[in-house]
C-alpha positions as YAML, in Angstrom:
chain: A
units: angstrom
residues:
- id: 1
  name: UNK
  ca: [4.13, -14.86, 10.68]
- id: 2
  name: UNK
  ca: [1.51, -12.23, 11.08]
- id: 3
  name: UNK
  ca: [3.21, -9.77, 8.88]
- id: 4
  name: UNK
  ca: [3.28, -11.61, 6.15]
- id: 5
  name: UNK
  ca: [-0.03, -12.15, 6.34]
- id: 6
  name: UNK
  ca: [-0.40, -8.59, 6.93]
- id: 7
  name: UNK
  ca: [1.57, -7.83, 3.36]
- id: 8
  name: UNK
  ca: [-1.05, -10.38, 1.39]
- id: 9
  name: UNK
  ca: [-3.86, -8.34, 3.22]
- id: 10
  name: UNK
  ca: [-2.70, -4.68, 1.97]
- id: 11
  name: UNK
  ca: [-1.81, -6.00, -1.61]
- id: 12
  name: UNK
  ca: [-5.12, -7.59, -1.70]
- id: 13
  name: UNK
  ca: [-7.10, -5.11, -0.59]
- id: 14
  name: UNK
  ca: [-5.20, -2.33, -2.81]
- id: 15
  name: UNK
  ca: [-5.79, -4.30, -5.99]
- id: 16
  name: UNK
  ca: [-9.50, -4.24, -4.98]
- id: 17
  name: UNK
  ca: [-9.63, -0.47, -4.92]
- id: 18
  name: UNK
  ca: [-7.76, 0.09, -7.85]
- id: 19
  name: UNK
  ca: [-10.39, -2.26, -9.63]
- id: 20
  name: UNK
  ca: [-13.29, -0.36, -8.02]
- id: 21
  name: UNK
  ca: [-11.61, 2.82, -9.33]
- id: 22
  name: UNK
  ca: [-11.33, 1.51, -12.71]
- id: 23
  name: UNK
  ca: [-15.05, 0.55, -12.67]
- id: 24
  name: UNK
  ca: [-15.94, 4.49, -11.46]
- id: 25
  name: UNK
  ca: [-13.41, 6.05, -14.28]
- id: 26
  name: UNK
  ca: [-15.27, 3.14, -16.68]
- id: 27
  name: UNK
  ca: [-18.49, 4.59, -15.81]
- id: 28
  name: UNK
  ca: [-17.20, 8.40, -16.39]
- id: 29
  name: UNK
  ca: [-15.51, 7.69, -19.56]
- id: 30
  name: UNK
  ca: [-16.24, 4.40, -21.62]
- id: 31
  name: UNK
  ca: [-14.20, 5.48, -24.33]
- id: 32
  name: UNK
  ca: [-11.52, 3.80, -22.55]
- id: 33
  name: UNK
  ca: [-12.66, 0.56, -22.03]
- id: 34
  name: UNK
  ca: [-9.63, -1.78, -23.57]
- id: 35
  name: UNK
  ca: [-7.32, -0.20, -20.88]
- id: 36
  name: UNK
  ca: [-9.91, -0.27, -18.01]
- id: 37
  name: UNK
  ca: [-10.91, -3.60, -18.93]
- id: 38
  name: UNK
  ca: [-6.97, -4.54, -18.68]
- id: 39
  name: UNK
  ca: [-6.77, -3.28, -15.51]
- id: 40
  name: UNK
  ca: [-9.92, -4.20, -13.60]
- id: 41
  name: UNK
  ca: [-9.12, -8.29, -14.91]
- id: 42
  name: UNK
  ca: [-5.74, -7.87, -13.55]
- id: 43
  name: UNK
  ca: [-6.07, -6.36, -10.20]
- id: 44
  name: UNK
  ca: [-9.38, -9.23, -9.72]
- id: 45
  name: UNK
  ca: [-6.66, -11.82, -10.76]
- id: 46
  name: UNK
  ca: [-4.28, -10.33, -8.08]
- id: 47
  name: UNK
  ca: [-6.72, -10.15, -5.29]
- id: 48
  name: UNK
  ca: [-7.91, -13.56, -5.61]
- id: 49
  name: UNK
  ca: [-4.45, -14.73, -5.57]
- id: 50
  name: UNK
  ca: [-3.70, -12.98, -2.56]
- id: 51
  name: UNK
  ca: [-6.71, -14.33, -1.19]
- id: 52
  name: UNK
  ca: [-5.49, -17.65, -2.15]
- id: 53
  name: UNK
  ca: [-2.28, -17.31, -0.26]
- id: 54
  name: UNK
  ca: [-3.72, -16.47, 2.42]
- id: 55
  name: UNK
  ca: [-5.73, -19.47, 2.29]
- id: 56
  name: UNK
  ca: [-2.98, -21.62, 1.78]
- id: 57
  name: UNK
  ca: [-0.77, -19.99, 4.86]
- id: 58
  name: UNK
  ca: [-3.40, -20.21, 7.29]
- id: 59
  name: UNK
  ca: [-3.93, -24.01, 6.24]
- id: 60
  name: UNK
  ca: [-0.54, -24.78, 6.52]
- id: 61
  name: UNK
  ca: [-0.35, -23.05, 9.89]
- id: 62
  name: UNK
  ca: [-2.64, -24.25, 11.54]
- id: 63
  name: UNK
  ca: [-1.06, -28.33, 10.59]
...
């Protein structure tokens, strides 16, 4: 059981990152920002579902 919540932990936490480095090449360049917006709102939307899973294991786990 703890390797799937392992899985939900890495995707989670690698969505964050790429969102953080989409902020950092936002900063450097805003001539991008349709594509950087794009991607920051979808890797937030992924790592709060993860986060929800998570969430939603653990509950059921612990029943």
């Amino acid at each position: 059981m703890k390797n799937k919540f392992i899985l939900h932990y890495i995707i989670g936490v690698i969505a964050f990152a790429i969102a953080i480095y989409a902020l950092y090449l936002l900063y450097l360049n805003p001539e991008r920002t349709k594509s950087l917006l794009i991607i920051i709102i979808g890797c937030a939307v992924v790592a709060v579902g993860q986060i929800l899973i998570i969430r939603q294991k653990k509950k059921s786990a612990n029943k």
